[in-house]
C-alpha positions, 0 to 999 in steps of 0.5 A: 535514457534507455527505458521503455515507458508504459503505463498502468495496467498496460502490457508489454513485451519482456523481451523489449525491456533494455538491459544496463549495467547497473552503474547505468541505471544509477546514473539514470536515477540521478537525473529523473527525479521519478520515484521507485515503485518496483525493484525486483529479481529474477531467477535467468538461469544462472543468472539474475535479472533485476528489473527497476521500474520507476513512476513518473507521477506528473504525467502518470508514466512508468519507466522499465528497465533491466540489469544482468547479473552474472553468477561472478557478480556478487555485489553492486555499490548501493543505491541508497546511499544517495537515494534513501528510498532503495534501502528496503528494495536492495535488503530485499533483493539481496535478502532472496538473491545474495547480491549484496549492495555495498555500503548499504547503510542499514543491510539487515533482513527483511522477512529472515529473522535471525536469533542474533538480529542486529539490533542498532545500540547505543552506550551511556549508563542512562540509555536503556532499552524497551521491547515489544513484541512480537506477540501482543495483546489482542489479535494483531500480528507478530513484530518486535519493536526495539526502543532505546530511551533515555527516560521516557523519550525514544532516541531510536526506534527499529521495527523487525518483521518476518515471522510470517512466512507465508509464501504468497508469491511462490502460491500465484505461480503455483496456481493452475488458474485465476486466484482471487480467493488468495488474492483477496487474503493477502492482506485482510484489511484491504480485500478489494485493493488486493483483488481489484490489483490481480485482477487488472494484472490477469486481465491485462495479460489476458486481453479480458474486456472488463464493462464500465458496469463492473469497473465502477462497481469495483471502485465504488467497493474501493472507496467504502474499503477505504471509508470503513476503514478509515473510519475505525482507525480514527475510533482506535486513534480517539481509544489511544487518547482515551476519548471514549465516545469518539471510539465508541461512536467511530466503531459504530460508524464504521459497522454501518458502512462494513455491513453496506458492503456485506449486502452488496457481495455476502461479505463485510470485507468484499470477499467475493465481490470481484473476479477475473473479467469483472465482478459477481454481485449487481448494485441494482437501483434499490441497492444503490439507493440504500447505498446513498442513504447509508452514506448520508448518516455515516456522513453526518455522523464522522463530521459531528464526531470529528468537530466536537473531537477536534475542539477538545484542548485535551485532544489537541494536546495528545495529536498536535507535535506528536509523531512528526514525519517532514515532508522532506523525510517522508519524500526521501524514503519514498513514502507512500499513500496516506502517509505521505499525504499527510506529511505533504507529499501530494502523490494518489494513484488513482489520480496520477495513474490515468484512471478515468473513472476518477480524473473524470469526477472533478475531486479535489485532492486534499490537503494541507498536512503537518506530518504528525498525528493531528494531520494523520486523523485529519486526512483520514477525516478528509478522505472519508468525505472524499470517498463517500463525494467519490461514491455518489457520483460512481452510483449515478454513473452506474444508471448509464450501464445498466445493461451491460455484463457484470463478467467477461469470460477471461481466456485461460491463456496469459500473453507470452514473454510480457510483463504488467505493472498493475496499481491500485490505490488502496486505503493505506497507500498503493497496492504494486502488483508486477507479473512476468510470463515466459515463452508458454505464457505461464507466470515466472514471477508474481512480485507484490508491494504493500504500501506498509513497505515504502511505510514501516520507517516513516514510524521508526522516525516518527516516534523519536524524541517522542515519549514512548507513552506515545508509541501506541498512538504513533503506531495506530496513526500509520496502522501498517500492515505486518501481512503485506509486510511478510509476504 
């Protein structure tokens, strides 16, 4: 196979990435049982380079390659006829290049609404049609959900982003310097991912040392990102099945642990905390020590709440059989993250991806899954407790650094004609971050993967044959994002 092989947060040269038709690459994807992690394009001229990378998660290896295409090439036979998992990478491309996959089984717009969106149909005289959206109560964002029910049971859900246009990829290249603050609000609930994810990217790029000191703390930052978050999506769970002291007490947890990080870096969500070369804000001993005790509460506090929770039959009557994903589903549309975890499909990049300061710790990864609502809160449970088990044994690390730099200054100057390929694990999944230089060093494409990406059609399937009572409670066990979604 003609690929180049490199790794997490590793640079290399552009110029060495092998270019294949793209009957070859299809060919290649047959037979490396890997998984597709980045498919974007570049503007060459007048010409497009698709680049395809692909994980190899076994080994913690990824796989690079490249295919030219020609302004008379308008069209490639589709991928996701025989790999489900492409089927939003290709709308995607095609949605911002104009090559169109033929015979993509659902080629429909990503983030381009349309006044006559295609909506999918169905005919019988029972069959009727419910929409939601795209503005709804609260604060949350727009997208428009479609059912079509016989009664009360969804027979189909489709899900139409897009109505953000924000532009964030076109604002990095824009940048005359290092942007954490737009890297940092990309996607709110997920600051430290976003950050910690550009940040490796342009440290990379830019040969920048990075202290043990500064990496610890960014991760132990990852993991309360992760815990908090975690832990108000199992309040909003138990509001959906009104079991209101499980809401109550999970948003109050949720606070102790916000307010932690708030602390730390002046910000509930971590703004701040991090910059290119390393991070701003110290974890001293008294700050650690707050830090544990924190945590033991917090830790209390969720595994009382989820056992008395868990032990209810009304509780177990609305979470267990709700909102099913297969293992062999969620693996063949490329599910990521949490998600994926809990329909089995045991994948985390912070430990597949080489990241010493994780595999050294010796944390079993959970766990057992079921795929629907009941195994969604379960995770989350799980990987509370795995975060704050994560944090205390960073913090006693952390003492044997102490007199290392918080920062390195970064050089101004990214390396020419490279490429990186930066992955963090946020809380809902991985965070794909993918810069290209050109000849001067200067960023030609800045491409960004939410994990709600790979995620939103796992909800879609999750919510059929379902009562769309339920939708609500399907929706909150996913929690994607509409953000990382309309970039």
């Amino acid at each position: 196979m003609n690929w180049i092989i490199t790794e997490n947060n590793k640079r290399i040269n552009a110029n060495d990435i092998p270019t294949l038709s793209i009957e070859e690459i299809k060919c290649d994807v047959e037979k490396m049982n890997m998984r597709l992690i980045g498919f974007l394009g570049k503007q060459e001229f007048a010409n497009v380079r698709l680049f395809v990378i692909m994980a190899d998660d076994k080994v913690g290896k990824l796989y690079i390659t490249s295919s030219l295409f020609t302004p008379d090439m308008k069209s490639y036979e589709s991928f996701t006829q025989k790999f489900p998992a492409f089927h939003i990478f290709e709308r995607e491309f095609y949605e911002e290049f104009g090559i169109k996959p033929l015979n993509h089984p659902w080629l429909k717009p990503v983030r381009i609404n349309q006044d006559k969106y295609p909506f999918f149909e169905m005919k019988g005289d029972e069959v009727h049609e419910v929409a939601v959206g795209p503005i709804h109560a609260g604060v949350i964002e727009p997208g428009h959900f479609r059912f079509m029910c016989h009664g009360e049971k969804v027979y189909d859900l489709e899900i139409m982003l897009g109505y953000q246009h924000r532009g964030i990829e076109e604002l990095f290249l824009n940048s005359k310097h290092y942007n954490n603050r737009l890297a940092e609000s990309v996607c709110g609930d997920s600051v430290i991912a976003y950050n910690m994810a550009y940040s490796q990217a342009m440290e990379t790029l830019s040969n920048t040392p990075v202290s043990s000191k500064a990496q610890i703390i960014r991760r132990i930052a990852l993991e309360m990102e992760r815990a908090a978050i975690h832990i108000g999506d199992m309040g909003a769970i138990a509001g959906d099945i009104a079991y209101l002291m499980g809401s109550s007490i999970f948003g109050v947890t949720r606070t102790l642990v916000i307010n932690t990080m708030l602390e730390i870096s002046g910000s509930r969500f971590g703004r701040g905390l991090i910059n290119v070369g390393g991070v701003n804000f110290d974890i001293d001993k008294n700050m650690a020590e707050k830090i544990l005790k924190t945590l033991e509460e917090v830790s209390k506090t969720v595994d009382r709440t989820t056992k008395v929770m868990l032990k209810s039959p009304t509780v177990l009557s609305r979470l267990e059989r709700t909102g099913v994903v297969s293992s062999e589903n969620a693996k063949a549309l490329g599910a990521v993250g949490m998600a994926a975890r809990a329909s089995g499909v045991d994948i985390d990049s912070r430990f597949d991806f080489n990241d010493n300061w994780y595999t050294s710790l010796d944390v079993v990864k959970p766990f057992r899954a079921t795929g629907d609502v009941h195994s969604r809160f379960r995770l989350r449970y799980k990987e509370v407790k795995q975060s704050i088990q994560i944090i205390k044994k960073l913090l006693s690390k952390l003492t044997e650094y102490n007199n290392e730099p918080l920062m390195s200054q970064p050089s101004v100057n990214l390396e020419p004609n490279s490429l990186v390929v930066s992955i963090v694990e946020g809380w809902r999944g991985e965070v794909v971050h993918a810069a290209l230089t050109g000849a001067n060093g200067e960023l030609l494409r800045y491409k960004m993967k939410d994990p709600s990406f790979n995620n939103w059609y796992m909800l879609a399937l999750a919510v059929r044959n379902n009562g769309v009572s339920d939708f609500p409670l399907c929706n909150k066990s996913f929690n994607l994002s509409y953000c990382g979604n309309d970039l």
